[in-house]
Structure formats: C-alpha cells, structure tokens
N, C-alpha and C positions, 0 to 999 in steps of 0.2 A: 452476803447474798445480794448485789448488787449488779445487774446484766452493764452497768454504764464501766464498773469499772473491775471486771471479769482479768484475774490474771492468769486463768489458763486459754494454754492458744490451743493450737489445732498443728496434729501430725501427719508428716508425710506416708505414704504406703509404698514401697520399693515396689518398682516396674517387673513383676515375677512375670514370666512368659511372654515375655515380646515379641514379635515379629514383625520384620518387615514388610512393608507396605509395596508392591512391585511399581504400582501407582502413582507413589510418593513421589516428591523430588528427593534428593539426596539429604536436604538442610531440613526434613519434615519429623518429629516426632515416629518413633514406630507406634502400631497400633497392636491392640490382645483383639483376640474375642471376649465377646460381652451376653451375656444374657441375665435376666432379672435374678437367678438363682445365685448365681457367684457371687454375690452380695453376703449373700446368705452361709455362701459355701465360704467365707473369707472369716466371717465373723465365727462361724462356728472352731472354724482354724486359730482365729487370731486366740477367743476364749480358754484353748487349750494351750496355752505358752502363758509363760507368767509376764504380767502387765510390763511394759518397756515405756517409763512417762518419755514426753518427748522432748529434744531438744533443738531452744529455743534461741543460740544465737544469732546475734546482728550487731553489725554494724555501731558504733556507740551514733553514728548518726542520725539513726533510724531506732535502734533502745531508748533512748533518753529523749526522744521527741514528748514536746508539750501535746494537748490536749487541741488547741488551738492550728497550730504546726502539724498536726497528721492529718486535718481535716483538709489542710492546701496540700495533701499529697495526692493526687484525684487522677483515676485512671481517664483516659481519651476518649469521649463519647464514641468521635469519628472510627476508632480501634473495638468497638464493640463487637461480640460474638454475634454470628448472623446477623451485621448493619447490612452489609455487603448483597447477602442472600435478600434480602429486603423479606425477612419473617415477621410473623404476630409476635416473636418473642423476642428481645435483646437482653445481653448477660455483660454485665460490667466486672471489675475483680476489683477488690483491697489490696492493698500493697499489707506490705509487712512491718511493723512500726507499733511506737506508742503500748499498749499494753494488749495486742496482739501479735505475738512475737512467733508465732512458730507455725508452720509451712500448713498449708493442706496442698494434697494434689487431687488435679481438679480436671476430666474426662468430659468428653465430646463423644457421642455415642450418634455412630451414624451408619443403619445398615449391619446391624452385628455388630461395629466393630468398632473398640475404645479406643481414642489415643487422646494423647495426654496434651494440655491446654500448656504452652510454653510459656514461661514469664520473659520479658521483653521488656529493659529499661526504658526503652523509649516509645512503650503503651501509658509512659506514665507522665502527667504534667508534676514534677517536685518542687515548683512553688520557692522557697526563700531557701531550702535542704538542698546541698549538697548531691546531685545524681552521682548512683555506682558509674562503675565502667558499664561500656555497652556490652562485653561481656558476662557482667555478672548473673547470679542467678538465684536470685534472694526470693522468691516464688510469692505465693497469693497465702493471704489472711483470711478469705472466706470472697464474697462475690454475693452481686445483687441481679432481681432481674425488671427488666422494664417492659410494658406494652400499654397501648395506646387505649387507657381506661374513660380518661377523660375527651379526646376527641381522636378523630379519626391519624391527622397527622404529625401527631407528638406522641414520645414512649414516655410514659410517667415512669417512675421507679413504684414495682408493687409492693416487691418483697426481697428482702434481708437476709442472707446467712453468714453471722461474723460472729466470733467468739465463742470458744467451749463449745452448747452443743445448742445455743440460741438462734434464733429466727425470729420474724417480723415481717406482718405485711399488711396492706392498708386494702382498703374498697374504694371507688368510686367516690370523690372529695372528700377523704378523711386524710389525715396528718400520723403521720408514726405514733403510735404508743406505747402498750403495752408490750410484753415479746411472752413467744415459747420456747419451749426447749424440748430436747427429745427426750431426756427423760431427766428426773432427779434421784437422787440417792443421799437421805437421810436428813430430807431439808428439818429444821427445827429441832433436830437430835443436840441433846446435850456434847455429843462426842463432834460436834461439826460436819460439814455438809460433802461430799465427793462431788466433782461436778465431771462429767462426762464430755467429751469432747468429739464432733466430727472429725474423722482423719482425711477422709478422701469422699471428692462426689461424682459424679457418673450425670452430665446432665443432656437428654435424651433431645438430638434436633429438632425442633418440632414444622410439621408439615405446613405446607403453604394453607392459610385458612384455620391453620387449627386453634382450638379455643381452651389449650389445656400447655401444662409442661410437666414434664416427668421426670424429678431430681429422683435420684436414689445418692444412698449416705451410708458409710462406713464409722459406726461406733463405738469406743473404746473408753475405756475408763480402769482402772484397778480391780473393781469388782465383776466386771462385764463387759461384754461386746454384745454390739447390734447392730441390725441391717435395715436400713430402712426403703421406703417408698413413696415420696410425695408426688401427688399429682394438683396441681395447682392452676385453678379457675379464676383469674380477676376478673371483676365486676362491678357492681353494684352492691353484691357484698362478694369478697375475695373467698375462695371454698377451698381448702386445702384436702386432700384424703389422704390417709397417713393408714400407712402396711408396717409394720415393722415386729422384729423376731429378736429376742433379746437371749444372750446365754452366757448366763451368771458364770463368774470362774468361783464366787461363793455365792452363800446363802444371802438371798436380798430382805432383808427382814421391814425394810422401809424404801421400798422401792414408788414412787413416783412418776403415775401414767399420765398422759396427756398434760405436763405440767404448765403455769405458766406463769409470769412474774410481773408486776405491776407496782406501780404508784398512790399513795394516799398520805398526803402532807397535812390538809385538815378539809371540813367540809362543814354544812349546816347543823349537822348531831355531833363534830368531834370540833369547835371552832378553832380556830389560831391563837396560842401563847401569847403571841408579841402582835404587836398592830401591822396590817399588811393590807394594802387597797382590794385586794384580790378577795372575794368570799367564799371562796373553795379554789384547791389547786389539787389536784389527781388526775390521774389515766384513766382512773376505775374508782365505782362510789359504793358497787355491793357485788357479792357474789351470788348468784342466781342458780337454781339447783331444779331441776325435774326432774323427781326420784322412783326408782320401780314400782312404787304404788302408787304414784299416778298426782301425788303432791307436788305443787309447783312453792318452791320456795324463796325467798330475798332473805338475805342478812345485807345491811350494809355495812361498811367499812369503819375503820375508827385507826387511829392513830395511836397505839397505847401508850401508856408508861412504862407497863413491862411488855415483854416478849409475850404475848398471844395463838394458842391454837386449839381450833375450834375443829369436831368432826363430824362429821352429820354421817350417820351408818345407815347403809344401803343394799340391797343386789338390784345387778344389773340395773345399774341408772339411766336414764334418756339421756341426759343430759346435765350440765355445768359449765357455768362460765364467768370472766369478773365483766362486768356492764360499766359502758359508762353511759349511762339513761339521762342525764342533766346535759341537752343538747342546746341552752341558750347563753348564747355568749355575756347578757347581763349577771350572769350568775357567776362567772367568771371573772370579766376587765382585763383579761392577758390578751393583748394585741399580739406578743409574740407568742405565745406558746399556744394558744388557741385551744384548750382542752374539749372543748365544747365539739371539736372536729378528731377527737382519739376513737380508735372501734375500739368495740364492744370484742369478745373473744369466747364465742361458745362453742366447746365443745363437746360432738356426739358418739355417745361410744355404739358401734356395730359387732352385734354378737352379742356371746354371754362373758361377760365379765363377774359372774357370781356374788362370791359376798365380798365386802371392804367398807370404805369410808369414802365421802369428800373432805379432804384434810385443808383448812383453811390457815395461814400464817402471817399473823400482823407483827410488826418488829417496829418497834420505837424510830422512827427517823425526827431530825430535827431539819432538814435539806430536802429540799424536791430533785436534788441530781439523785437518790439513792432508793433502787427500788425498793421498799420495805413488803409486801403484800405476796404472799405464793400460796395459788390453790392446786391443786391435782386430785387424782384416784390412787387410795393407796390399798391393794388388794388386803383382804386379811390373811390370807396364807401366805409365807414367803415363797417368793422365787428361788428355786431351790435351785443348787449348781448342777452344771453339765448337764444340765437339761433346756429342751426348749419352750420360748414362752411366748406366742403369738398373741398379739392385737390388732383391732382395724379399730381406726375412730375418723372422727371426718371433725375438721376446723372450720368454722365459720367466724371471718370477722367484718364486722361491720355494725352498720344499727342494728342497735335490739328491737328486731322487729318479728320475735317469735308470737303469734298466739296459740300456742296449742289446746288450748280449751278455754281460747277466749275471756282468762279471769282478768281483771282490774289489777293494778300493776301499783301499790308503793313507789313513789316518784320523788317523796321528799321525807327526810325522819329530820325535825327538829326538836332540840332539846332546851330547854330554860329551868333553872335553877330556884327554889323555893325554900329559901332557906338550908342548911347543912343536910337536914335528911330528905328531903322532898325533890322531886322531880318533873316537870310537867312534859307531856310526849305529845309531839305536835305530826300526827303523820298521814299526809296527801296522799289522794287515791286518783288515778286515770283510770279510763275504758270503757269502751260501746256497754259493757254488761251493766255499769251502773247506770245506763242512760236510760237504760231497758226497764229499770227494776224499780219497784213498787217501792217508792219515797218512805212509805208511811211502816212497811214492814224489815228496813234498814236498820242494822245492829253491827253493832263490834260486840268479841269478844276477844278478853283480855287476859292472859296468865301470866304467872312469877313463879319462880321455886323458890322465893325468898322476901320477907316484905310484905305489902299489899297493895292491891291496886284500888283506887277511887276514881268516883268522876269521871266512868266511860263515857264520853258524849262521840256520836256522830252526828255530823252534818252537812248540807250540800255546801261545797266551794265554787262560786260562781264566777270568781275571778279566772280559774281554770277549767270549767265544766266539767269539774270531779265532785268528791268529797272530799270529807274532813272526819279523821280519828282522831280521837283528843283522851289522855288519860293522867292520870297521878300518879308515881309508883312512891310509897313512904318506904324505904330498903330498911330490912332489919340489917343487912350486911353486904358487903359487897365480897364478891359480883354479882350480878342476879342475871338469870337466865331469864328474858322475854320472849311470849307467844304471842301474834294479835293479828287476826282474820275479821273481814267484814262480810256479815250472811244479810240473806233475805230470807227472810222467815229461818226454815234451817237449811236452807239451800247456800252451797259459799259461792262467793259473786269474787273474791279477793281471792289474789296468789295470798300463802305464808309468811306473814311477814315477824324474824326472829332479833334477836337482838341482848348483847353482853353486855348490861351496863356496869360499868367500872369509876370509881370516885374519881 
C-alpha cells in the first residue's frame, strides 16, 4: 500500500459511438455526445461484463525508466489545455513511463460534446530518453491541473490524477502531501488489498471567470465499476465535491469510502529508531473524527511494529480526516521536504451513510518514501452486486481550521519512559475555549482498559497559551486502549483525545 510506488496503471475506454465533427478539420479527433449520466450508464455496462485488467505495454524505453529519469519527462507548459483560451483553469498530462504504464483516455467536454485529448510526442520535453517517433501514440498516465492560487498571474499546480485510482491536491501555500483515492477495497485484509484504477476522464471546459472544474472519471477494478464526479474549488483551502455511484460485479464486504493514504515515519509520541536531525517527519500526525453524536475526536499517529487497525463505529459521521496540525517548521528542520507546509485532508460525508466504522491502518514502515497510514468509511453492510450504491461527500484540504464547537484541540502527545512498566503522557492543549474557562475548575479525565492510570495533573502552558495534561499509565499488558478529555467543572472544553499504546 504505497501511492509512491503504485503498480497498477490506468486503462483505456474504446471510442464506442463516434461521430464526426462537421466543424472539425480533417486531422481533429471525432467527438460522442456527453452528458453527466453516461458516466454512470458506462460503469453500470462496464460492471456487467467480467473484469478485463489492462494492458500495459511500452517501450523498454519508457518501462524501465528510473525514478529520477521519468520526472525529466515533463509535458510543455506552453502545450497546456485552455493556455491558449487564456481560462482560470490549465490541464497538463503524464506521459507514460516508469511504474505508470498503462493508458487512460482522457475527454475535453465542450457544449455536449466529448472528444478525446490526442497524445502528441512533441507535447513532451523527453529530457536525456530517447523520443518515440512523431507518429507514435503511447497516450497519458493520468494529468494535472493548474490555476492561479497563489497570485494573479502564475498557474500553480493544484491538483494530481496519476496512478490506479489516486489524487492529490494542495490549498493556497501548502506543498503535496498526502493523497486520495476513489475508493479502496480490502485495505488491511489478510488476503491483500484490490486497488481500483481510473480508466477514462471527461474534464468539463471551464468558463471564462469560473471558480470551479468538473472532472468526471470512469472506474474499474475486478470487483466493481464506478462513476464519478469531481467538482474542484482551489483556494485557501482546495474543496473537492465528489458524486459517485459504484456497482459491485461482487459482494464488497470491505469496501472503502472516501479513502485516503498518508505518511507517519516517527513523531514526538512514536520517536525515531536510529538518530536523525529531524524531530518528526510525516504528512499527517492524527486522525480527526466528528462523529453522529456529536463527539469530536483525535487519535494520533504512531509507527507500529506490527500491522495496526484501529475502528471507531459510527452512523452517519460529520466528518474524518488525517491532519497535519504541527504547522512550525522548528519541529521539523527539513529544508527540503518542508512537512510543516503538507494539508490537512478532511473529509465530509453528505447524506445518510448509516451504520459503519472509520477504519484507521498503521503499517510498519522504516522509509519516508512509503506511505504506511490509510483511513476511510467502511459501511457495515456490504455492497451487494449488481446493485447500485450512491455517495456524496465533499474533500477539504488544507489547514485544520475546523471549529465546530469551538472545543480545545490536542496539538502535541509526548511520551517518556519510566522504567519497563511505566509511562509518562505529556499532552498540549490549544484554544479560545480554555482562554475563556474558569482556571480553578480545570480537570482531566483519564481512562485505560488495561493497567492504571496516576498522577493526572493539569496545568496552564504559557509557553503556548494552552494547557498541559500530564498522566502515568503503569500497563498490566500491552496494548491499552486510552481515553483523555479536559472538562470544566462537568462541562468538556477538549475534543477526545484517544490513543494505542504499544511496548
């Protein structure tokens, strides 16, 4: 489970119903009719034929490229989709290469009506690689899109669609991080994971002035097909809205909504093995949970030793997402990677999504190239076949800058050792609500399902103009499940802050 080094690519969709364009020049792609539905009408089709994985040839040129060598294969800024038009929006493409080997086809929807994005050797700068002929027709790996977030006349790159069925996109001065994907299937199963792949996208012109873009996405996988809908806002923080209609060719028993995948190498509660200048290095430090009753919760992250997962049960959740709340670059020291500048990735679910779980998944890494960290919604009913299964949710990435009920927000969990069985828990609190609140009628409270807890102290941190939770745990065994809230009087002034501790 690795998005850096994902080896399923992305398949083509045969041109079914073409027509000519009268319009056209002669040398111009034909165009279909297009409407939001045939999305929908394709996938329900594609679901009823048995799965066809794709195939991935190329070039040993372009297969065997390094890591390094596919990054100088870079499409033409000047060659941009709508440069020309001079839009709010510009679409760049991936070539073909390296460990995304296999085609997507990729639609221009303008007026009704689709036709298909040509690949063009010489859209591409090939760097030290060998260019095909100018005939060839070795097509796109996925495409990025760019608009001018940062200032008025430069397109920054917002957002990402490359590999399987991933994405990515950043806000207003933040740096790539984390990614999602359209869906997962059977992340953490002992039988290993299906990873579903976009085949084809549909990406809507957008009008002079407009403040939105509207991908639509053809989904396929062994188990399923799906249709999607993205409408995507960059900003300040970037807002994705996501439509999408899934229909199982089987039973999904571990199907995977809203999912999405991240980094956590070590941090202040889970420190570093071996000596490293750096005090924390992750994308994401806790997963954040706002649940149908109205509980806002924080677990944060941890690195395990074994394979970890964690479910928190729910209906109909507000919300979940992995944060990355540690926004000061002293806490870091990576000049290059800059973690301190990764968004935050919250996702809200629209409608009723009933009962399930938020499924959280920590996997042992020893490497910051490999994402180890995957949260989602895993419904408890399965997705049953040949039926359909609609969802709305909406993406927000950027600062964690939620308050929905104003509580005090867990900002730092450190951990110190007291001997083999003993533990001391060191855990920071921000927010206006403790500024507010009666010093003298300030508590924690602290549980275990295993062990005991001592030595709850709270007190003000003035260094931060927060608090300070401070406890003991003596473990009779490991793991222990932790609970710890800060009230006034019996009023809670804290989100939920949870936590796995592991020897």
């Amino acid at each position: 489970m690795n998005r850096r080094q994902v080896l399923t690519g992305l398949a083509a969709l045969p041109l079914l119903g073409a027509k000519a364009d009268p319009a056209a020049a002669s040398s111009s792609p034909p165009s279909i009719d297009f409407d939001p539905w045939m999305v929908r009408k394709l996938a329900r089709e594609l679901a009823s034929k048995p799965y066809r994985a794709p195939e991935g040839s190329l070039p040993n040129t372009l297969s065997d490229l390094s890591y390094d060598a596919y990054r100088s294969l870079r499409f033409r800024p000047d060659r941009a989709l709508w440069r020309a038009e001079n839009l709010p929006f510009q679409v760049q493409f991936f070539h073909r290469g390296f460990l995304y080997k296999n085609r997507v086809t990729i639609f221009e929807v303008v007026d009704g009506q689709a036709r298909p994005i040509p690949y063009r050797p010489d859209d591409f700068s090939f760097g030290t690689i060998a260019p095909p002929p100018p005939d060839a027709d070795l097509g796109f790996a996925g495409f990025r899109i760019h608009a001018p977030i940062q200032r008025a006349d430069y397109y920054d790159e917002v957002s990402a669609f490359l590999g399987a069925a991933y994405f990515r996109a950043v806000a207003k001065g933040e740096r790539y991080g984390l990614s999602a994907r359209g869906l997962s299937i059977d992340t953490g199963q002992s039988g290993g994971e299906e990873f579903p792949l976009f085949k084809t996208f549909w990406l809507e012109r957008p009008a002079p002035g407009a403040s939105s873009l509207v991908v639509h996405a053809l989904l396929d996988s062994k188990s399923v097909a799906g249709a999607y809908r993205f409408t995507i806002r960059p900003g300040d923080t970037t807002v994705f809205d996501v439509e999408m209609a899934l229909y199982p060719r089987v039973d999904l028993q571990h199907a995977g909504l809203a999912p999405m995948t991240s980094m956590f190498l070590f941090g202040p509660n889970d420190p570093a093995d071996t000596p490293d200048f750096r005090a924390a290095v992750h994308d994401s430090d806790g997963l954040a949970i706002f649940n149908g009753s109205g509980e806002e919760l924080w677990r944060p992250l941890c690195n395990p030793k074994d394979l970890q997962i964690s479910s928190f049960g729910d209906r109909n959740p507000r919300g979940f997402g992995l944060m990355q709340r540690e926004r000061s670059f002293a806490n870091y020291q990576d000049l290059e990677s800059r973690f301190e500048l990764r968004p935050s990735l919250w996702a809200e679910p629209i409608g009723d999504w009933t009962d399930g779980a938020v499924k959280l998944i920590e996997i042992p890494t020893r490497e910051e190239v490999h994402d180890n960290i995957a949260a989602f919604w895993e419904p408890k009913q399965p997705l049953r076949a040949k039926g359909e299964h609609i969802y709305t949710y909406r993406l927000h990435w950027g600062p964690d800058t939620r308050k929905p009920q104003g509580l005090a927000r867990f900002v730092r969990t450190g951990i110190s050792a007291r001997g083999d069985n003993e533990r001391l828990f060191v855990l920071d609190l921000a927010g206006d609500r403790l500024k507010t609140a009666d010093a003298a009628a300030i508590r924690g409270v602290v549980a275990a399902d295993k062990g005991e807890i001592r030595n709850i102290v709270t007190q003000p941190n003035p260094a931060m103009g927060g608090w300070r939770l401070s406890f003991d745990l003596v473990q009779a065994q490991a793991p222990v499940e932790l609970r710890a809230a800060v009230f006034e009087g019996d009023t809670a002034v804290s989100e939920v802050w949870l936590y796995r501790w592991t020897p």
